[in-house]
Kinemage of the C-alpha trace (Angstrom):
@kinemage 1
@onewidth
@group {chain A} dominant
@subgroup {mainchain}
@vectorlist {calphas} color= white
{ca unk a 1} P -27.450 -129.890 -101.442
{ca unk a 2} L -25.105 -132.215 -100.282
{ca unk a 3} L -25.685 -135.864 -101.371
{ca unk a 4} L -23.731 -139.482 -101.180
{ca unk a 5} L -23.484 -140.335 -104.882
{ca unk a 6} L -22.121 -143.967 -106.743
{ca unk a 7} L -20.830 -143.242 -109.524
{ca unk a 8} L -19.271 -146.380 -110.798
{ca unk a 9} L -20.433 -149.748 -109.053
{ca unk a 10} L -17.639 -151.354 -106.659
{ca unk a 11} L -16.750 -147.909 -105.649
{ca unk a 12} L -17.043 -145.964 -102.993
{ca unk a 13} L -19.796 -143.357 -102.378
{ca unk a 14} L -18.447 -139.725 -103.325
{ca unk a 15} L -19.971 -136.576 -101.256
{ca unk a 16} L -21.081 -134.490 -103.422
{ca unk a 17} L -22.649 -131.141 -104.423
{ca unk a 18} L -25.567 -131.415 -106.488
{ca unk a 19} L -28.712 -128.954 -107.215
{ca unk a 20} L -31.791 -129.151 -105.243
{ca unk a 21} L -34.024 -131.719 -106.908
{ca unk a 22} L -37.286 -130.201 -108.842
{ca unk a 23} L -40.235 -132.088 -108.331
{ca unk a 24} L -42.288 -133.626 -111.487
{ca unk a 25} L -45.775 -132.945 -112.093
{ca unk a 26} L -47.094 -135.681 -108.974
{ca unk a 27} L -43.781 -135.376 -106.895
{ca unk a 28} L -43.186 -133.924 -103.493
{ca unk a 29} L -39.683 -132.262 -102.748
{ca unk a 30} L -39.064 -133.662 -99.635
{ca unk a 31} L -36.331 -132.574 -96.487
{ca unk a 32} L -34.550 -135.979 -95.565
{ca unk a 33} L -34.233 -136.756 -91.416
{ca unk a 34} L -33.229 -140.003 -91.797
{ca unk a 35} L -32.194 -142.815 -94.262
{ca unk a 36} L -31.665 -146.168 -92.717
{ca unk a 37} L -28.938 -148.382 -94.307
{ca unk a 38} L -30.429 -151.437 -95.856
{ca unk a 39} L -28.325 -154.890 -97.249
{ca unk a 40} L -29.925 -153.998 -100.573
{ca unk a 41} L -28.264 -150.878 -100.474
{ca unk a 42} L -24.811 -153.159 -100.050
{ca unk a 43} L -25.899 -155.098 -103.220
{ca unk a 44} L -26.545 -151.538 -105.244
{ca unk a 45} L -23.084 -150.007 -104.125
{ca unk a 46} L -20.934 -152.984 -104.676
{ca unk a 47} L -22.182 -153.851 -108.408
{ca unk a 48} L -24.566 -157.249 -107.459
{ca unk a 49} L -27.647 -154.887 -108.825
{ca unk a 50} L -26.510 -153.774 -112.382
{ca unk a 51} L -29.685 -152.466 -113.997
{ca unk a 52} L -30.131 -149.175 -111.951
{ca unk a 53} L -28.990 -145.734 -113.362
{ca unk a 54} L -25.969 -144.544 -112.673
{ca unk a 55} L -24.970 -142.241 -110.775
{ca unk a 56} L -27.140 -142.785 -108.435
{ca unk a 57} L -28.132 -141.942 -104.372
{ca unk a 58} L -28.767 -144.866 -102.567
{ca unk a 59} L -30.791 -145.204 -99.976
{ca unk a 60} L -34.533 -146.299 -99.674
{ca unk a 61} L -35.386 -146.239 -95.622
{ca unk a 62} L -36.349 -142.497 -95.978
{ca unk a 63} L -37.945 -140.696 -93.325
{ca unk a 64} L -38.097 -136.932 -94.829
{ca unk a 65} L -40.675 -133.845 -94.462
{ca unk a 66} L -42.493 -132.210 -97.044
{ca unk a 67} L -40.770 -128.934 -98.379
{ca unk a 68} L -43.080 -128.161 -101.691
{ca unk a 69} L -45.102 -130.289 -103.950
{ca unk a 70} L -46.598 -129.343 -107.481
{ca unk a 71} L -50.249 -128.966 -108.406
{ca unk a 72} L -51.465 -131.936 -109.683
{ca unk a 73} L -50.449 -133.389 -105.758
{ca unk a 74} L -53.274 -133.541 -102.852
{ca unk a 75} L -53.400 -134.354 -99.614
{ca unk a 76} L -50.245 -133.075 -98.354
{ca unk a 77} L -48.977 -130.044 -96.599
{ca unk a 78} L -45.614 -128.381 -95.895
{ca unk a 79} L -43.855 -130.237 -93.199
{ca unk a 80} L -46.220 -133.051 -92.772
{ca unk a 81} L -43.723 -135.771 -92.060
{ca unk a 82} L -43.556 -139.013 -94.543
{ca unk a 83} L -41.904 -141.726 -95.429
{ca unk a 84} L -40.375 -143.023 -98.502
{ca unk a 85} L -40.176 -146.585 -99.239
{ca unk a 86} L -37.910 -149.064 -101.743
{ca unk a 87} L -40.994 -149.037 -104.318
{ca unk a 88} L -40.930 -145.847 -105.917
{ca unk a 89} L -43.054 -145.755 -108.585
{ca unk a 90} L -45.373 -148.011 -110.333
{ca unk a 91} L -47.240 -147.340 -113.364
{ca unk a 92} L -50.983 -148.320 -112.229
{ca unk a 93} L -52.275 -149.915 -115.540
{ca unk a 94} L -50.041 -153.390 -115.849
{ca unk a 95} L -52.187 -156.396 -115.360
{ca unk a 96} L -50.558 -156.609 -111.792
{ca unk a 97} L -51.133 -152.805 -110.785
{ca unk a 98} L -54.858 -153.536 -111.576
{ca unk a 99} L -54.908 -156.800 -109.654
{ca unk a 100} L -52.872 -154.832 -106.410
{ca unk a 101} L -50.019 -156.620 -106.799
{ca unk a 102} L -48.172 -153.192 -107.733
{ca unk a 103} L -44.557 -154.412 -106.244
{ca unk a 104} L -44.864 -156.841 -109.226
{ca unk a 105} L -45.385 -154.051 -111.395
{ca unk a 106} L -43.814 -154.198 -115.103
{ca unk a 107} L -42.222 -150.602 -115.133
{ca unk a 108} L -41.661 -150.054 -111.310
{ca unk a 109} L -39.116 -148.070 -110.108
{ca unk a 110} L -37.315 -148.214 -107.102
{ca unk a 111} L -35.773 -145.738 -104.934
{ca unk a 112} L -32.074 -145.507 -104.372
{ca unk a 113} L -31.635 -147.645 -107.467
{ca unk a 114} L -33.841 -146.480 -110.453
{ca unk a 115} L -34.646 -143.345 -108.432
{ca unk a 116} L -32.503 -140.961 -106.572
{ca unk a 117} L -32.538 -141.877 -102.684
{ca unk a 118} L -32.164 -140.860 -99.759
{ca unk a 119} L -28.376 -140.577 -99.230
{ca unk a 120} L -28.897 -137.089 -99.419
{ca unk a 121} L -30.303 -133.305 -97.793
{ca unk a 122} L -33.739 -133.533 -100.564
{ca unk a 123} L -35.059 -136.075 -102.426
{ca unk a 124} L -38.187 -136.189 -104.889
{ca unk a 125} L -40.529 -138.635 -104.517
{ca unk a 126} L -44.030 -139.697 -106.188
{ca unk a 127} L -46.992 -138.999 -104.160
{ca unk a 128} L -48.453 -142.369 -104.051
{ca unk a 129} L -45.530 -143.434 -102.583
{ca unk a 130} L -44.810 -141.115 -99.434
{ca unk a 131} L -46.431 -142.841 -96.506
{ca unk a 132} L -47.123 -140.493 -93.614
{ca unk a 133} L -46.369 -141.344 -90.381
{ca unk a 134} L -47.472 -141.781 -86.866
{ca unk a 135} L -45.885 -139.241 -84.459
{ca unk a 136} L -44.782 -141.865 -81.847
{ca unk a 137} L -41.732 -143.043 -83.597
{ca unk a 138} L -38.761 -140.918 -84.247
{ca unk a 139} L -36.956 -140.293 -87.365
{ca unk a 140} L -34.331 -142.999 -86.712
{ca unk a 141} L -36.922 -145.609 -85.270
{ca unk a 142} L -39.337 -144.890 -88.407
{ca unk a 143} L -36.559 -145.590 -90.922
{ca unk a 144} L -36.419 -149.638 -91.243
{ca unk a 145} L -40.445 -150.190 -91.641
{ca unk a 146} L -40.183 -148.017 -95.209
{ca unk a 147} L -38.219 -151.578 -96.126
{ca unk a 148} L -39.599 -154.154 -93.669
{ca unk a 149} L -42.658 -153.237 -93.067
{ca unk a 150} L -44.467 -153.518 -96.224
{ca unk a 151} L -43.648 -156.405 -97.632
{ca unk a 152} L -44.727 -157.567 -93.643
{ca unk a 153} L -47.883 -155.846 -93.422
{ca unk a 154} L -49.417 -157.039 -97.262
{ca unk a 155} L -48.342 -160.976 -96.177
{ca unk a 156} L -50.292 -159.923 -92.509
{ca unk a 157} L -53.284 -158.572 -93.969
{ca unk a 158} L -53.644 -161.322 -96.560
{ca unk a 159} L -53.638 -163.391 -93.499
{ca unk a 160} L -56.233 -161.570 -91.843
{ca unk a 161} L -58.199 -161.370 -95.275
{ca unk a 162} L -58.518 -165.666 -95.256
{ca unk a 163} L -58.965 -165.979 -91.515
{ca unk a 164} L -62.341 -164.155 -91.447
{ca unk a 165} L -63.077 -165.436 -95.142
{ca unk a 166} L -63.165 -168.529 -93.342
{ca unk a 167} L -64.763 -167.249 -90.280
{ca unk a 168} L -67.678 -166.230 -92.233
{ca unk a 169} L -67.610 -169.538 -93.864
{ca unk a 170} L -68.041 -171.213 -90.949
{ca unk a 171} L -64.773 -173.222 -90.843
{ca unk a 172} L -62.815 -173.711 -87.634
{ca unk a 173} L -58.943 -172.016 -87.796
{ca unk a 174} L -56.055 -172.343 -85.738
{ca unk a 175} L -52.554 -171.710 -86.048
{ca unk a 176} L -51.448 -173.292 -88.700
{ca unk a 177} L -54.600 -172.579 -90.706
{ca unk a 178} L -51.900 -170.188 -92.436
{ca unk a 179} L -48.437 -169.953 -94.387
{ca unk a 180} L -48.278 -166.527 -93.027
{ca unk a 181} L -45.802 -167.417 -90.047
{ca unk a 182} L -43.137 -169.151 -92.109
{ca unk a 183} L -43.216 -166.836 -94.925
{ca unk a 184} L -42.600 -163.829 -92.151
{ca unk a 185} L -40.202 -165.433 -90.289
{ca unk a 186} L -38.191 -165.451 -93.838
{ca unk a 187} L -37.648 -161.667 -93.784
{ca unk a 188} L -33.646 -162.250 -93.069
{ca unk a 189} L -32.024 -159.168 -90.913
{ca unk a 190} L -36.002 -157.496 -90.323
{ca unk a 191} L -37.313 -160.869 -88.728
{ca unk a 192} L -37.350 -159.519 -85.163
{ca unk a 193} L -39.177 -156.526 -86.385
{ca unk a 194} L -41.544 -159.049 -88.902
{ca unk a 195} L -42.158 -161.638 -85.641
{ca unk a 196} L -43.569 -158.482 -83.717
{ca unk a 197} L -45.560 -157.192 -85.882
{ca unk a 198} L -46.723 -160.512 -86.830
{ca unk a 199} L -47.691 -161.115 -82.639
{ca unk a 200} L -49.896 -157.507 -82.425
{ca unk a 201} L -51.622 -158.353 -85.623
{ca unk a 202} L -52.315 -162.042 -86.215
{ca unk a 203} L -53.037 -162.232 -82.010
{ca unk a 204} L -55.617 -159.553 -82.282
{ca unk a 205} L -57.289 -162.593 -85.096
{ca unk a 206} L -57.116 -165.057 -82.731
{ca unk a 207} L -58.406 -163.413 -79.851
{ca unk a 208} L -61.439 -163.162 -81.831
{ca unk a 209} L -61.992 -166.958 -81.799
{ca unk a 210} L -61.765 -167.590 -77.868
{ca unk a 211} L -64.639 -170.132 -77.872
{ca unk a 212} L -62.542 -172.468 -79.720
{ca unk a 213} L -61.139 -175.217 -77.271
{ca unk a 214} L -57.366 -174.606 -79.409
{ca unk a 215} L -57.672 -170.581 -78.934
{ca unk a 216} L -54.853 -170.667 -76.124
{ca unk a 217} L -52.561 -173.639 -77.895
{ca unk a 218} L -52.918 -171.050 -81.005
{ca unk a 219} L -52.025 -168.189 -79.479
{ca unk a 220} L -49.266 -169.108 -76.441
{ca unk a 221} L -46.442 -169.398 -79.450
{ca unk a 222} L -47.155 -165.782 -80.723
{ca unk a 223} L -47.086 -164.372 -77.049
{ca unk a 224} L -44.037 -164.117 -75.999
């Protein structure tokens, strides 16, 4: 296959020819579409990230398809489409894999840095970490969620998680009940795509609380 390889950090990426990838005993050998370009991939390439493997493929906005997978994997098929995010692997038995804070994870692994990318024709990847995906976006539209997204969506749902904590609680919200719209808005180069998904979300919250004299105050920022 032909793949986009650093081989020494501060240099450019070499093309180069390189064996298909054999997937490990939960990996999927995947057909790449798309890889988006991220800044973290900047940082890996230019030498800011030093703890990676080298050489390396970069690349960690992966939208691929599924070309084979080994026994021990379920619930995929050949060419069900999937995405592959910057988390690549996480070892499930740290005290934050058992609390679901996995992307704090002890002996994660990330792809493009750790972990081969996406800079290339195939790429392995661990099951638990190809994320199918909906048929309405294209290959080149899907790319930038497998980085923005879910960092976006675990702040969101949080936020959803306390509003109706407090809803069954009895306790009036409103807007600034939560952190969640500053700490979104803080998503650098991804905010436009963080803000929107941050209005079809958190709105569909508020809607629930119409009766509340603030409901259209609340909700008129997150609108437009």
């Amino acid at each position: 296959m032909e793949a986009m390889v650093l081989q020494t950090r501060g240099a450019p990426l070499e093309l180069a020819q390189l064996p298909l990838p054999a997937p490990g005993p939960e990996q999927l050998l995947l057909r790449v579409h798309a890889c988006g370009v991220c800044r973290t991939d900047f940082h890996v390439v230019d030498g800011d990230l030093t703890q990676g493997k080298l050489p390396v493929i970069p690349g960690h906005e992966v939208v691929a398809s599924v070309v084979s997978c080994r026994s021990a994997v379920s619930g995929y098929a050949s060419g069900d489409r999937v995405g592959v995010p910057w988390l690549g692997y996480t070892c499930g038995v740290c005290e934050y894999c058992v609390r679901g804070q996995e992307n704090l994870c002890e002996n994660a692994r990330f792809t493009g840095y750790d972990l081969d990318g996406g800079y290339a024709e195939y790429i392995v990847a661990h099951q638990r970490y190809c994320l199918p995906l909906p048929p309405e976006y294209g290959d080149a539209s899907a790319a930038p969620f497998l980085c923005a997204g879910p960092p976006v969506l675990r702040i969101v749902h949080r936020a959803i998680a306390g509003f109706l904590l407090k809803e069954e609680a009895g306790l009036k919200r409103c807007a600034g009940d939560t952190g969640a719209v500053t700490l979104i808005q803080r998503f650098g180069s991804a905010a436009n795509l963080n803000i929107h998904l941050h209005c079809l979300v958190l709105d569909g919250v508020y809607r629930r609380t119409e009766r509340e004299p603030d409901f259209q105050e609340a909700r008129a920022p997150h609108s437009r």
